[in-house]
C-alpha positions in Angstrom: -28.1 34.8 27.1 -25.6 33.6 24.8 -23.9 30.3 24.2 -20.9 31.6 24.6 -21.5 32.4 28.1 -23.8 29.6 29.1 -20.7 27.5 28.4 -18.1 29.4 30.4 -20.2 29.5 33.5 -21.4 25.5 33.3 -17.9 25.1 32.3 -17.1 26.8 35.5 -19.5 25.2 38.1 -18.2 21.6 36.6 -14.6 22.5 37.3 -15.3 24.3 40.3 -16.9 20.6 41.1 -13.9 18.8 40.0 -11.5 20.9 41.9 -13.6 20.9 45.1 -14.2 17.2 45.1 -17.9 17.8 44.4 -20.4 15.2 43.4 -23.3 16.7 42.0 -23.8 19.5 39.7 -27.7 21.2 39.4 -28.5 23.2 36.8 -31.8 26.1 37.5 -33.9 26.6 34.7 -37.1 28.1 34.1 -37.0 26.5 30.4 -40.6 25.5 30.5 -41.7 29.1 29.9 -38.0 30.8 28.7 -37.6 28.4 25.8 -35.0 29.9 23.8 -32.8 31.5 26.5 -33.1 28.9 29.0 -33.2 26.3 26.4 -29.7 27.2 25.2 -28.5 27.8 28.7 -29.8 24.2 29.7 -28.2 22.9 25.7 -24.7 24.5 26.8 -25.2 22.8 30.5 -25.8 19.1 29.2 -23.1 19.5 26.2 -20.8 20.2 29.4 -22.0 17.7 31.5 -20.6 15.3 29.4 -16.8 16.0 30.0 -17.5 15.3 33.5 -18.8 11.9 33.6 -17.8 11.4 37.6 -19.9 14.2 38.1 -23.3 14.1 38.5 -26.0 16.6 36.9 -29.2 17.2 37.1 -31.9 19.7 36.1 -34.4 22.1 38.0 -36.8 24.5 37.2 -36.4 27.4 39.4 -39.7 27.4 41.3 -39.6 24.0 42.6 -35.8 24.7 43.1 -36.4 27.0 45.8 -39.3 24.6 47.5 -36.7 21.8 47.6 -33.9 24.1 49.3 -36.0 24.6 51.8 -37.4 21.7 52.0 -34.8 19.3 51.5 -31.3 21.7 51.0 -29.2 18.2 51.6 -29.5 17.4 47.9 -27.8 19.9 46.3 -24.2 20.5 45.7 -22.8 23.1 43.2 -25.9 25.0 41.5 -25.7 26.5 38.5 -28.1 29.0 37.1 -28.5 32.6 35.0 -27.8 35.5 37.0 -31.6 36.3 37.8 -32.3 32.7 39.3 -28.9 33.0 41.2 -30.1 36.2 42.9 -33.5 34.7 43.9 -32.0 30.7 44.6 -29.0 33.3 47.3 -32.0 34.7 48.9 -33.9 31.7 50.2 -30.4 30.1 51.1 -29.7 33.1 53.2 -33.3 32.6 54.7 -32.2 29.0 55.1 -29.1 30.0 57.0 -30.2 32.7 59.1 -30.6 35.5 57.2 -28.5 38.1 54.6 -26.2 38.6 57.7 -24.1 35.5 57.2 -24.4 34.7 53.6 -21.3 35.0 51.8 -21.2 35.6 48.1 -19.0 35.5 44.8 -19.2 36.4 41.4 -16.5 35.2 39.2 -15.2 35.9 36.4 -12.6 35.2 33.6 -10.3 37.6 34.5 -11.9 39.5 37.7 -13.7 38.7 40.5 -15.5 40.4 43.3 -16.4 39.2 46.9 -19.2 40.3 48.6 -22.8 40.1 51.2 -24.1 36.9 49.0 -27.8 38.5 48.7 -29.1 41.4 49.2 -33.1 41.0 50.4 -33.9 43.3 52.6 -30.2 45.2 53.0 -30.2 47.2 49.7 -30.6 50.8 50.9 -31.1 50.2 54.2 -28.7 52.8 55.9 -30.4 53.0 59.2 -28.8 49.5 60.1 -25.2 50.9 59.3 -25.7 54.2 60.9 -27.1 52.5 63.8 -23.9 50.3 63.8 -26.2 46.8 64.0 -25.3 45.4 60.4 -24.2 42.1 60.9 -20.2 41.8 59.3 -20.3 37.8 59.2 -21.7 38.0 55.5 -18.4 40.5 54.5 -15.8 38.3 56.6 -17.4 34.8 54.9 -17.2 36.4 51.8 -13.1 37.7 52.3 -12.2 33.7 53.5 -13.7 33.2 49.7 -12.0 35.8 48.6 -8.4 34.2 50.0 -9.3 30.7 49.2 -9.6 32.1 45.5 -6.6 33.8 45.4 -4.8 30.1 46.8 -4.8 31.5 50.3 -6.5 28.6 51.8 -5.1 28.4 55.4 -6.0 32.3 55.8 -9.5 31.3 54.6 -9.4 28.6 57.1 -8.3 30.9 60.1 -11.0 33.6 59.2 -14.1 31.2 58.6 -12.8 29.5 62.3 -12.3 32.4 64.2 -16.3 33.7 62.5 -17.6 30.1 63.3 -16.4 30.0 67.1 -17.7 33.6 68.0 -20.9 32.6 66.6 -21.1 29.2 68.2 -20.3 31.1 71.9 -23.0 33.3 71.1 -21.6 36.0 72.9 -21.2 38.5 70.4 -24.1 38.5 67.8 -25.9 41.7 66.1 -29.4 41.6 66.4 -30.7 39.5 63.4 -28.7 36.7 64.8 -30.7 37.0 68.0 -28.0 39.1 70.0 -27.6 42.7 70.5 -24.3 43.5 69.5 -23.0 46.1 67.7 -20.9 45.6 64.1 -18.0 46.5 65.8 -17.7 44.3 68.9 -18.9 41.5 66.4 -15.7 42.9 64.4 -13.4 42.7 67.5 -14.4 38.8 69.0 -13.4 37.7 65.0 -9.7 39.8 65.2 -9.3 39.0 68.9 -10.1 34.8 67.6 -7.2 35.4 64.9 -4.8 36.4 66.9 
């Protein structure tokens, strides 16, 4: 934990907020036991915060951060958190929203970024599900329309999430942890056959 990069990443949740037309930025902390690291990373947060007056921020330690999303998920906006609390705050979101299945997930960077499942409880190593060809692929097409709205693609990102959305609202084609029983591929094919 540096300050360096406590500042780039509140630095980036503000102006993803800006851009995005956000209204509320939430920093996770566990500062109350992680006094130095967390400290600094709240220190970096709050010295940000104040560039963005229209925005606003508030703080949350990480325990109660996860009882409120369940709870009451309606009052967050744009989170911001060390890489640790990210991983467990993804997890009860995907819980939230039906599972690991259909949670989309980015890490950016400066210079690079990567698109991917947004958490990973329960999935990591688990090759039966692949072999058996039930893995859900909502999580990896979510994940791409991110991908294309990041690289200024937005009406692709639009088409992909709609097509996802309407094949999971006719509930038709679902893989088994959405309740259905089918298979990654036919899942695969209802999205494609929604694009074109």
């Amino acid at each position: 934990m540096t300050k360096f990069c406590s500042e780039r990443i509140a630095k980036y949740a503000f102006e993803y907020a800006y851009l995005n037309n956000r209204k509320k930025v939430t920093a996770v902390h566990k500062a109350n036991i992680m006094k130095l690291a967390d400290g600094l990373f709240l220190e970096s947060c709050r010295e940000v915060a104040t560039k963005y007056p229209g925005i606003q921020y508030s703080e949350i330690i990480v325990d109660n951060c996860c009882m409120q999303l369940v709870a009451k998920p309606e009052q967050f906006d744009v989170m911001v958190t060390p890489n640790l609390y990210g991983n467990l705050v993804s997890n009860v979101a995907a819980g939230i929203a039906g599972g690991t299945g259909v949670m989309p997930g980015g890490n950016v960077g400066q210079d690079h970024a990567i698109f991917e499942q947004g958490a990973s409880a329960g999935n990591v190593g688990n090759d039966k599900i692949v072999q058996q060809k039930k893995a859900n692929p909502v999580a990896l097409f979510l994940s791409s329309a991110m991908m294309l709205r990041h690289l200024q693609f937005p009406s692709f990102a639009d088409r992909l999430e709609s097509a996802v959305k309407s094949v999971i609202a006719e509930g038709k084609y679902r893989t088994r942890d959405l309740g259905g029983t089918s298979t990654t591929q036919e899942v695969t094919d209802a999205v494609i056959a929604k694009l074109d």
